[in-house]
PANUKOL-487182 format. One record per residue (C-alpha): residue number from 0; residue in one letter; x, y, z. Coordinates in Angstrom, 3 decimals. Layout:
<pt nr="NUM" rest="a" X="X" Y="Y" Z="Z"/>
...
//
This chain:
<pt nr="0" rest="x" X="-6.070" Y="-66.143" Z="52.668"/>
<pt nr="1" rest="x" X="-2.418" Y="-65.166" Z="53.792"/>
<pt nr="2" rest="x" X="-1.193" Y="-66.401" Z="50.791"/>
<pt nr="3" rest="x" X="-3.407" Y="-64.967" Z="48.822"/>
<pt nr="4" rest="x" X="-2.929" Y="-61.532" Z="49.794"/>
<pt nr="5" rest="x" X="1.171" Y="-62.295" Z="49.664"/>
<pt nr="6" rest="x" X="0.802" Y="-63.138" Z="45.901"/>
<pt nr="7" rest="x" X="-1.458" Y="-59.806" Z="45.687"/>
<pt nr="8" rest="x" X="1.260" Y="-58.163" Z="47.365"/>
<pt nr="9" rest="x" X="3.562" Y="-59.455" Z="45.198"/>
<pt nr="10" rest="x" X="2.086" Y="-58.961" Z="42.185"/>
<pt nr="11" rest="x" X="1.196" Y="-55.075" Z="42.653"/>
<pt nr="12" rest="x" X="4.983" Y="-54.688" Z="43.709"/>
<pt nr="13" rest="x" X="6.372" Y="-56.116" Z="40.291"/>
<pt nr="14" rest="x" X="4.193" Y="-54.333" Z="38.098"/>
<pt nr="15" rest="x" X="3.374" Y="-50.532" Z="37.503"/>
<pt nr="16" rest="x" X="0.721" Y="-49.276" Z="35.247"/>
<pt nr="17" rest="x" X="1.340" Y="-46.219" Z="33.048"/>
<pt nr="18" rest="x" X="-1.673" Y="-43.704" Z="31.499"/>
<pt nr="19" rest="x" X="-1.562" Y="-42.824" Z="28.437"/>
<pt nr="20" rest="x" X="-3.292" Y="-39.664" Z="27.664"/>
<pt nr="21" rest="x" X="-4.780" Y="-38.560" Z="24.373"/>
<pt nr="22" rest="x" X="-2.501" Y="-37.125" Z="21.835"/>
<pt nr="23" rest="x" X="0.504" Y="-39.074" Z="23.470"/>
<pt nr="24" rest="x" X="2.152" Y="-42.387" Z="22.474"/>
<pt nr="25" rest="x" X="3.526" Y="-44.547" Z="24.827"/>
<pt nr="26" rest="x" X="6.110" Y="-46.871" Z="24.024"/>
<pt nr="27" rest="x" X="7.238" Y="-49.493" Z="26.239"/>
<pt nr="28" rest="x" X="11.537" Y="-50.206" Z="26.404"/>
<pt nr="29" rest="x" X="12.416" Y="-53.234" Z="28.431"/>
<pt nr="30" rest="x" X="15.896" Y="-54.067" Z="29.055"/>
<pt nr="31" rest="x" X="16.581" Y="-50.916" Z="26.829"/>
<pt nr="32" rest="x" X="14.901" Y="-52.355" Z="23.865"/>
<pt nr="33" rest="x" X="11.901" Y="-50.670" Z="22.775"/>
<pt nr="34" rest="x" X="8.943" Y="-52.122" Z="21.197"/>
<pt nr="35" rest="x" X="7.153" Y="-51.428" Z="18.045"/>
<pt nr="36" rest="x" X="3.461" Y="-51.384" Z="19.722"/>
<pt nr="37" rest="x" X="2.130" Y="-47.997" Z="20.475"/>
<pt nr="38" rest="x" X="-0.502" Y="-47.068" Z="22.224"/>
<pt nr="39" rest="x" X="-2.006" Y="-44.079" Z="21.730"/>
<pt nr="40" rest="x" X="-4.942" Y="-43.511" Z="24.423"/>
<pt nr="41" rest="x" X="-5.516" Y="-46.259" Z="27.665"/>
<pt nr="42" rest="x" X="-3.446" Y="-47.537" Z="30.215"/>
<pt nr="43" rest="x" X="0.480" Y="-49.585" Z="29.884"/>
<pt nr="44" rest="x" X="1.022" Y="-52.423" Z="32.761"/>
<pt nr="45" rest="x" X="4.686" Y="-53.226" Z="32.942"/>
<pt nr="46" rest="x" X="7.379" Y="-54.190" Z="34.760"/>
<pt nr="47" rest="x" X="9.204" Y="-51.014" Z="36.560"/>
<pt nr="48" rest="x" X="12.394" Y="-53.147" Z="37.433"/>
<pt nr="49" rest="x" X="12.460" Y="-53.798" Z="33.653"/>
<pt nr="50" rest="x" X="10.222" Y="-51.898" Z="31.933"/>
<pt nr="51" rest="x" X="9.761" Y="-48.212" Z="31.230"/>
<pt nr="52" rest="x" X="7.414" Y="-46.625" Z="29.360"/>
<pt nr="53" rest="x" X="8.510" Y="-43.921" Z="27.022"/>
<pt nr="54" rest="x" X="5.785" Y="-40.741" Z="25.978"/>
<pt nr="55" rest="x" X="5.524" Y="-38.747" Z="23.169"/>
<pt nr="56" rest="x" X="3.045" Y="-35.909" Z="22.327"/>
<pt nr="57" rest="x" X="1.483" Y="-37.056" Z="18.607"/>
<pt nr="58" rest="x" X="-0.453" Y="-33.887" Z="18.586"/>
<pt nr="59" rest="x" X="1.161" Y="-30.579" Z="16.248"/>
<pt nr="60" rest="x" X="4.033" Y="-28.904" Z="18.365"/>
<pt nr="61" rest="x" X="5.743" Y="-25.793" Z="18.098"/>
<pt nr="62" rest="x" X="9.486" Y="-25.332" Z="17.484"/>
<pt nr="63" rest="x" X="10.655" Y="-22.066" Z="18.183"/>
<pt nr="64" rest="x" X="14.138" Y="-20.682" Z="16.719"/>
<pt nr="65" rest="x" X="15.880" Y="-17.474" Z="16.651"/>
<pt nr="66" rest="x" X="18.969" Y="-17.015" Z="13.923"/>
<pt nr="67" rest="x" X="20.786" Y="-15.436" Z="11.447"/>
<pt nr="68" rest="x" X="20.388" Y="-16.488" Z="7.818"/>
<pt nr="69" rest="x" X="22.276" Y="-15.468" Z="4.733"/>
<pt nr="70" rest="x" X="20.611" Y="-13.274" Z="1.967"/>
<pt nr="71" rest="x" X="21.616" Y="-13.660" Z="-1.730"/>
<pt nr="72" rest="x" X="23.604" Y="-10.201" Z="-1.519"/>
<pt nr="73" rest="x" X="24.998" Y="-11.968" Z="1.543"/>
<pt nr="74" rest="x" X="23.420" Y="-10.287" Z="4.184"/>
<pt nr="75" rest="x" X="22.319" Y="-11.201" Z="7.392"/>
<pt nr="76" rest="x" X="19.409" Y="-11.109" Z="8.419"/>
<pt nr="77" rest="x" X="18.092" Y="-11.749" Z="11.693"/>
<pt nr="78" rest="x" X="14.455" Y="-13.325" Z="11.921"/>
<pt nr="79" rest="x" X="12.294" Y="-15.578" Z="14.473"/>
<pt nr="80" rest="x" X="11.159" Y="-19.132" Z="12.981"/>
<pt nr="81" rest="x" X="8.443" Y="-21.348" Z="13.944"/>
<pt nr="82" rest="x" X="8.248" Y="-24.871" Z="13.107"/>
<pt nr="83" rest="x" X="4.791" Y="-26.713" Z="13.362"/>
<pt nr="84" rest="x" X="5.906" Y="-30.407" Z="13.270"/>
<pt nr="85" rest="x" X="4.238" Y="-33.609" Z="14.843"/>
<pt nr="86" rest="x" X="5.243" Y="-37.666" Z="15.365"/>
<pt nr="87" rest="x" X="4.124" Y="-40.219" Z="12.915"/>
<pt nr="88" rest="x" X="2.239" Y="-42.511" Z="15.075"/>
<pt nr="89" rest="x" X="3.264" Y="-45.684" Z="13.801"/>
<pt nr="90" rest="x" X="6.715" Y="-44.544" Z="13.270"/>
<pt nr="91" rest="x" X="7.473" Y="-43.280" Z="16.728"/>
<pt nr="92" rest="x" X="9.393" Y="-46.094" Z="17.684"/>
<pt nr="93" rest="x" X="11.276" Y="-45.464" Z="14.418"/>
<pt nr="94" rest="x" X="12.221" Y="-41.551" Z="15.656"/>
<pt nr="95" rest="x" X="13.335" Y="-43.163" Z="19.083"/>
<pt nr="96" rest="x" X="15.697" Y="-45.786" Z="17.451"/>
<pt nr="97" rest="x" X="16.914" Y="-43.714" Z="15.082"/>
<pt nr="98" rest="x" X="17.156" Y="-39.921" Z="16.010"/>
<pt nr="99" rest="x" X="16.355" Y="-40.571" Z="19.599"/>
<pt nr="100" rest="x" X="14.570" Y="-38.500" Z="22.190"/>
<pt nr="101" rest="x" X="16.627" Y="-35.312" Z="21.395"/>
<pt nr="102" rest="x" X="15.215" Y="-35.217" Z="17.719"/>
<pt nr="103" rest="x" X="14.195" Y="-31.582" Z="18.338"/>
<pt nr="104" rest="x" X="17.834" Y="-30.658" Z="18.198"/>
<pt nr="105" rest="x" X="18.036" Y="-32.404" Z="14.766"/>
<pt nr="106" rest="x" X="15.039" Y="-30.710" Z="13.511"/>
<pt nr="107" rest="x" X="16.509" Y="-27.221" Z="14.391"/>
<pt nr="108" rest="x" X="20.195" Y="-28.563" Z="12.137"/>
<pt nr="109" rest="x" X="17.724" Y="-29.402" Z="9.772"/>
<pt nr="110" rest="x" X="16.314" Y="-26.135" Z="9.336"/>
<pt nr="111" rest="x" X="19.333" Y="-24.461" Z="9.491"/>
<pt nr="112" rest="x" X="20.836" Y="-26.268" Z="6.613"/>
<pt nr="113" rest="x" X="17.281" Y="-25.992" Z="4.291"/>
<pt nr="114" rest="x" X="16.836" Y="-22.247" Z="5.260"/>
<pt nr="115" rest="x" X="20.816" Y="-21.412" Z="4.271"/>
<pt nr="116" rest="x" X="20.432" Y="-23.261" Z="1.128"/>
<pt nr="117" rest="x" X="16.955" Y="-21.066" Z="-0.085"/>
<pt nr="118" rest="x" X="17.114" Y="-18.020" Z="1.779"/>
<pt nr="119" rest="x" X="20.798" Y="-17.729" Z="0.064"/>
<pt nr="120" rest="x" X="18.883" Y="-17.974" Z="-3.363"/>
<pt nr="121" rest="x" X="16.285" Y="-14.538" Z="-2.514"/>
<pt nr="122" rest="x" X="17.676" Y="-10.991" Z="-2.040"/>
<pt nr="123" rest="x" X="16.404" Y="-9.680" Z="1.211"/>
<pt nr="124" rest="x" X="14.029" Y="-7.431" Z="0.635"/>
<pt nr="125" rest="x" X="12.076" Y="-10.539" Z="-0.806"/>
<pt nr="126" rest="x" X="12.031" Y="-11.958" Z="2.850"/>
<pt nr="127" rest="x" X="9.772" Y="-8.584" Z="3.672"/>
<pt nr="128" rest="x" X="7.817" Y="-8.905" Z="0.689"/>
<pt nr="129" rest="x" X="4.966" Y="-11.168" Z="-0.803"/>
<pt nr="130" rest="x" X="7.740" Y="-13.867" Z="-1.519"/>
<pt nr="131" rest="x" X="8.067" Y="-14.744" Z="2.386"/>
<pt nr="132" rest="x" X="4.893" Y="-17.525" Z="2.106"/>
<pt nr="133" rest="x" X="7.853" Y="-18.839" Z="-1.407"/>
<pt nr="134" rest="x" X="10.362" Y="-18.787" Z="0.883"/>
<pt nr="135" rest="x" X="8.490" Y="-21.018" Z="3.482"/>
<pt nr="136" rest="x" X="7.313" Y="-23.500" Z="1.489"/>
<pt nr="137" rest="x" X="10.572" Y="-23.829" Z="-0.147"/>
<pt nr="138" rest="x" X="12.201" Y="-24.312" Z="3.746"/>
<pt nr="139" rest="x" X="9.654" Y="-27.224" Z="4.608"/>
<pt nr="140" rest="x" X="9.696" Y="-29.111" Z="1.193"/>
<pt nr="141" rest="x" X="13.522" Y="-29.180" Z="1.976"/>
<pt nr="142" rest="x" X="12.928" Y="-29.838" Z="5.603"/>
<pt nr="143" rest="x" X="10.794" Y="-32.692" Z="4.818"/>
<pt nr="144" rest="x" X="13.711" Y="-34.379" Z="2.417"/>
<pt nr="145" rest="x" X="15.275" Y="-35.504" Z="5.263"/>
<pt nr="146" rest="x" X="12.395" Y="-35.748" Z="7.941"/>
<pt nr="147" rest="x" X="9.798" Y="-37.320" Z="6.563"/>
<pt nr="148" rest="x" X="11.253" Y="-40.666" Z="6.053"/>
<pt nr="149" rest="x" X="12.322" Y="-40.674" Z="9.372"/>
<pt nr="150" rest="x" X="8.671" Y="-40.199" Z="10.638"/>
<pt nr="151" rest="x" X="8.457" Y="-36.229" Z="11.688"/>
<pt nr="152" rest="x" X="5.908" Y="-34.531" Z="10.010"/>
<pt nr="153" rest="x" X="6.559" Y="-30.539" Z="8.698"/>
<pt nr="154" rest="x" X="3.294" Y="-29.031" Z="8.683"/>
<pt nr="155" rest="x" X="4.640" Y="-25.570" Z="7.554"/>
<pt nr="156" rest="x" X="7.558" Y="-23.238" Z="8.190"/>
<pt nr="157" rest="x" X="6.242" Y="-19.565" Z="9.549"/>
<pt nr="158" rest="x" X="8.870" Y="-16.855" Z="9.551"/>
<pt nr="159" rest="x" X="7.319" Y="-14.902" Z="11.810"/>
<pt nr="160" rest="x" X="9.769" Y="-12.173" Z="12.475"/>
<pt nr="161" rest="x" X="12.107" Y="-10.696" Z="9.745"/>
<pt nr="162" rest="x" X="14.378" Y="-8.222" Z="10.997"/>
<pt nr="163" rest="x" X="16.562" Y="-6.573" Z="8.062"/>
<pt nr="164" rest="x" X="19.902" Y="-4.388" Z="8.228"/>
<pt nr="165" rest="x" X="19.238" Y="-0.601" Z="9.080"/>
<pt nr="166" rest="x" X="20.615" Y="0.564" Z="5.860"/>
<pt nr="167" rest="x" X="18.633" Y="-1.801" Z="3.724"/>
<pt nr="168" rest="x" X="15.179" Y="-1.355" Z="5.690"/>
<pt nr="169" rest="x" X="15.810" Y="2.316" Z="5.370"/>
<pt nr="170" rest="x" X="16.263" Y="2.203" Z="2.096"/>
<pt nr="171" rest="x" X="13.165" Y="0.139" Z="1.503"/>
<pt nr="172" rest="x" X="10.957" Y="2.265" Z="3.348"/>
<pt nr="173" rest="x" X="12.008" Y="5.491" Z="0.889"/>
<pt nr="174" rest="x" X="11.518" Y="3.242" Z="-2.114"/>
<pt nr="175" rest="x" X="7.604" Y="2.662" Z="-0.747"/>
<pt nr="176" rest="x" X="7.754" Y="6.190" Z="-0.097"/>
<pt nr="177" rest="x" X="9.196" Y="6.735" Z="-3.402"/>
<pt nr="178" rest="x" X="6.403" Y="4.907" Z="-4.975"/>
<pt nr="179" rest="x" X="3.185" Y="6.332" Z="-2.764"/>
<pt nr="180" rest="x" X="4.087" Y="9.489" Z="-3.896"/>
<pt nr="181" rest="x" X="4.757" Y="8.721" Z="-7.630"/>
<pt nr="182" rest="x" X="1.246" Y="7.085" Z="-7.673"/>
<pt nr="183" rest="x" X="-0.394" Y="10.327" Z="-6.009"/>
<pt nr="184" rest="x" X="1.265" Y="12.240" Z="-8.287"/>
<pt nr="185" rest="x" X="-0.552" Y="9.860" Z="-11.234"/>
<pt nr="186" rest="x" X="-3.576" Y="10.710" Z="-9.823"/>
<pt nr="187" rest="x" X="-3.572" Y="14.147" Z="-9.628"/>
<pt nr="188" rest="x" X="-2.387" Y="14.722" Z="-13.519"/>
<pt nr="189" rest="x" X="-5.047" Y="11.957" Z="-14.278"/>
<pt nr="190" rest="x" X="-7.330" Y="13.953" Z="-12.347"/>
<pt nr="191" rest="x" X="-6.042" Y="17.211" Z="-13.918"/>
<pt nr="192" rest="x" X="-5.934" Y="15.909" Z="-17.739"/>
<pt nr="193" rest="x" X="-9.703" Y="14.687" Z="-16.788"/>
<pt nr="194" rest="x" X="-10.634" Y="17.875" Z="-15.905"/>
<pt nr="195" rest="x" X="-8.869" Y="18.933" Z="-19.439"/>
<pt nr="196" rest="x" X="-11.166" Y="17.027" Z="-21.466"/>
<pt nr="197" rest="x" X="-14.031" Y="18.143" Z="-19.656"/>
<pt nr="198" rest="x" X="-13.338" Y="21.768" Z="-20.923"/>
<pt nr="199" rest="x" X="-12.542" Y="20.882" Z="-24.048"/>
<pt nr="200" rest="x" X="-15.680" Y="18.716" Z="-24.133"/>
<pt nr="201" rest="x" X="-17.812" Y="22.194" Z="-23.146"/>
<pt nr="202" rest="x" X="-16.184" Y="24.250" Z="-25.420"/>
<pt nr="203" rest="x" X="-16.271" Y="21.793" Z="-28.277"/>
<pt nr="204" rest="x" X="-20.383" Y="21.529" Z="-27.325"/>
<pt nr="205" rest="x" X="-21.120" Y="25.749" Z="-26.942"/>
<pt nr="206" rest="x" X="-19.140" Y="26.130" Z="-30.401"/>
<pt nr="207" rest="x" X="-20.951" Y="23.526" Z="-32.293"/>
<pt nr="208" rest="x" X="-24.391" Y="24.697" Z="-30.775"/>
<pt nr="209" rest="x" X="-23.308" Y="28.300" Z="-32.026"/>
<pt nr="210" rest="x" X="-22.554" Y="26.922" Z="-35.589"/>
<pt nr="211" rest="x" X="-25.768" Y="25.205" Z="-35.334"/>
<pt nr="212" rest="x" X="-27.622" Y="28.387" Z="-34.611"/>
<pt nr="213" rest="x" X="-25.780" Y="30.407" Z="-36.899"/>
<pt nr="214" rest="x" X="-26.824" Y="27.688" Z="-39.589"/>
<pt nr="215" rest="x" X="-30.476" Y="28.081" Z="-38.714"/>
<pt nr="216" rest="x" X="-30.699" Y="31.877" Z="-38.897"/>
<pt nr="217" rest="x" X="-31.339" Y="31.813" Z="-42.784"/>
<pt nr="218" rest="x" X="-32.861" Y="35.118" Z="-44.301"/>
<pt nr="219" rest="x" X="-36.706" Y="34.209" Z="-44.159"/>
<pt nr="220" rest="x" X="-36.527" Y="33.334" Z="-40.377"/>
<pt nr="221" rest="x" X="-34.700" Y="36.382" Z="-39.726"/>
<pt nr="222" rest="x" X="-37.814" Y="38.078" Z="-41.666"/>
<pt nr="223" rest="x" X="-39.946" Y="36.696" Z="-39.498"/>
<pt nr="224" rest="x" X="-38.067" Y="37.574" Z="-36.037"/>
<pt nr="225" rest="x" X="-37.863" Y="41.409" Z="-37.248"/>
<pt nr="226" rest="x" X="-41.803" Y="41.458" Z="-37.917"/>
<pt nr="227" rest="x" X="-42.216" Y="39.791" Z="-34.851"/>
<pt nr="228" rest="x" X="-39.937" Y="42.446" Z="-33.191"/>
<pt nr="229" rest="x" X="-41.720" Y="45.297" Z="-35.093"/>
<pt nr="230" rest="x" X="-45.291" Y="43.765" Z="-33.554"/>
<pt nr="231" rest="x" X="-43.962" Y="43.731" Z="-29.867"/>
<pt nr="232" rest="x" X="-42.815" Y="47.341" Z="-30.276"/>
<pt nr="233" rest="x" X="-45.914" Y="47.944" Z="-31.418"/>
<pt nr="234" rest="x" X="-47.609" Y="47.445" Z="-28.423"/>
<pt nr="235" rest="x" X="-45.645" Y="49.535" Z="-26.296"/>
<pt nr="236" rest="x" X="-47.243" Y="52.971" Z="-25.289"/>
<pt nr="237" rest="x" X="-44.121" Y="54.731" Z="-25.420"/>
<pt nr="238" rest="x" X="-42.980" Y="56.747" Z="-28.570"/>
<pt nr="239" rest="x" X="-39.322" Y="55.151" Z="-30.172"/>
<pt nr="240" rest="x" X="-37.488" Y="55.969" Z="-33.184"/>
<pt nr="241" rest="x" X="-36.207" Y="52.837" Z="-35.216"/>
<pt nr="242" rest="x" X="-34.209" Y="53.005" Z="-38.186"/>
<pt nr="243" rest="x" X="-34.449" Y="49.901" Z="-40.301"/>
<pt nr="244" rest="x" X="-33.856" Y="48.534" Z="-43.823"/>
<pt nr="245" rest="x" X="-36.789" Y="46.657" Z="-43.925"/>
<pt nr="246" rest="x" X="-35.267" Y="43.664" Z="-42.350"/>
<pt nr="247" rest="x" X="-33.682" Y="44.121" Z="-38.852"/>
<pt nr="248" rest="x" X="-34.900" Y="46.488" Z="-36.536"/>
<pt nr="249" rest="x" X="-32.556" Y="48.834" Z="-34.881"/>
<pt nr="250" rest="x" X="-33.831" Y="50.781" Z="-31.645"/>
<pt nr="251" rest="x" X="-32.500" Y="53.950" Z="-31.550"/>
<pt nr="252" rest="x" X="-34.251" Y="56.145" Z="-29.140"/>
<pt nr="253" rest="x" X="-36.994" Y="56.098" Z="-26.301"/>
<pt nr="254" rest="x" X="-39.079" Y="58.759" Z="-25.016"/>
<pt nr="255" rest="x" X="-42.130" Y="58.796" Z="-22.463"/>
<pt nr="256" rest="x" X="-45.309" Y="60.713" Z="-23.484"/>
//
């Protein structure tokens, strides 16, 4: 039984066990050489006087930068970055070998290199404008050039923060002004050359009615509307005095009886 628990003893103090938690890859490096199995979710039993397990998050991280980059004018501009990026899992040995655990710091020279070489192609007012989401993609298809083969992922390149020279950011915001005002100003004369045709449409309608009536009046209707007149003065009780030709009737005077 003595022994027993001595080989127990023994056992538990050669060997460690490591958990590995999901979205993390453990690696295990003995005598500083790591090996290509990853495990991605369980436990790691090793060796701790030569064995270490190395973790890595597989899961998308976040790479913050702040810097300056060069416009096409050559201006600086000063703007905040993020990077989404995650580990291959199968090549996560590969990153270790090759970049090693500091591959964040090669990611950020990276970027620095792709975003000098396409931000230096776009003036930069286009960094403020619609061609910011061009300008990213551009960044991360570069980015991924040299990345990608070496197992870290660019899932896309988000310039968050674009902060532009006073002079030029001024003078932006009075071109937009520039332009709000030119396109009220096109809609007042549209509104004003609308308003136009609407009186010319009116007066174009009351002439042609009036040529329309004048038309109509021909000599035997105007006949009829002076008998008809005749008829309704007529029937008043009051005594008038019309002089007529025989055609129109003219009313000259009204008395009362």
């Amino acid at each position: 039984m003595k022994k027993q628990l001595a080989m127990i003893a023994a056992f538990l103090l050669i060997t460690s066990c490591a958990v590995i938690r999901p979205g993390e890859a453990g690696i295990k490096q003995r005598l500083g050489k790591l090996d290509d199995k990853v495990t991605t979710q369980g436990t790691i039993v090793f060796n701790p006087f030569t064995t270490r397990v190395i973790k890595e998050s597989i899961q998308t991280n976040n790479l913050k930068l702040a810097l300056r980059i060069p416009s096409k004018e050559g201006l600086s501009v000063d703007s905040e970055i993020s990077i989404l990026y995650r580990l291959e899992v199968d090549m996560v040995p590969t990153v270790l070998k090759n970049i090693g655990p500091n591959y964040k710091d090669v990611m950020s020279a990276v970027f620095r290199s792709a975003s000098s070489d396409v931000c230096s192609q776009f003036f930069a007012k286009d960094m403020h404008s619609g061609k910011r989401a061009d300008i990213e993609k551009a960044i991360k298809a570069k980015m991924e050039e040299t990345l990608t083969p070496q197992g870290i992922i660019i899932e896309a390149v988000l310039m968050k923060s674009i902060q532009l020279p006073q002079g030029l950011s001024l003078s932006i915001e009075q071109k937009l002004q520039a332009e709000q005002d030119a396109m009220r100003m096109e809609f007042i004369l549209q509104r004003e050359r609308l308003e136009a045709d609407r009186k010319i449409i009116e007066a174009t309608g009351t002439r042609d009615a009036q040529i329309i009536l004048a038309q109509g009046l021909t000599p035997e209707i105007l006949k009829i509307r002076s008998i008809e007149a005749f008829i309704e003065l007529s029937k008043s009780a009051n005594s008038k005095v019309i002089i007529t030709d025989g055609r129109t009737p003219y009313l000259i005077n009204e008395a009362k009886n």
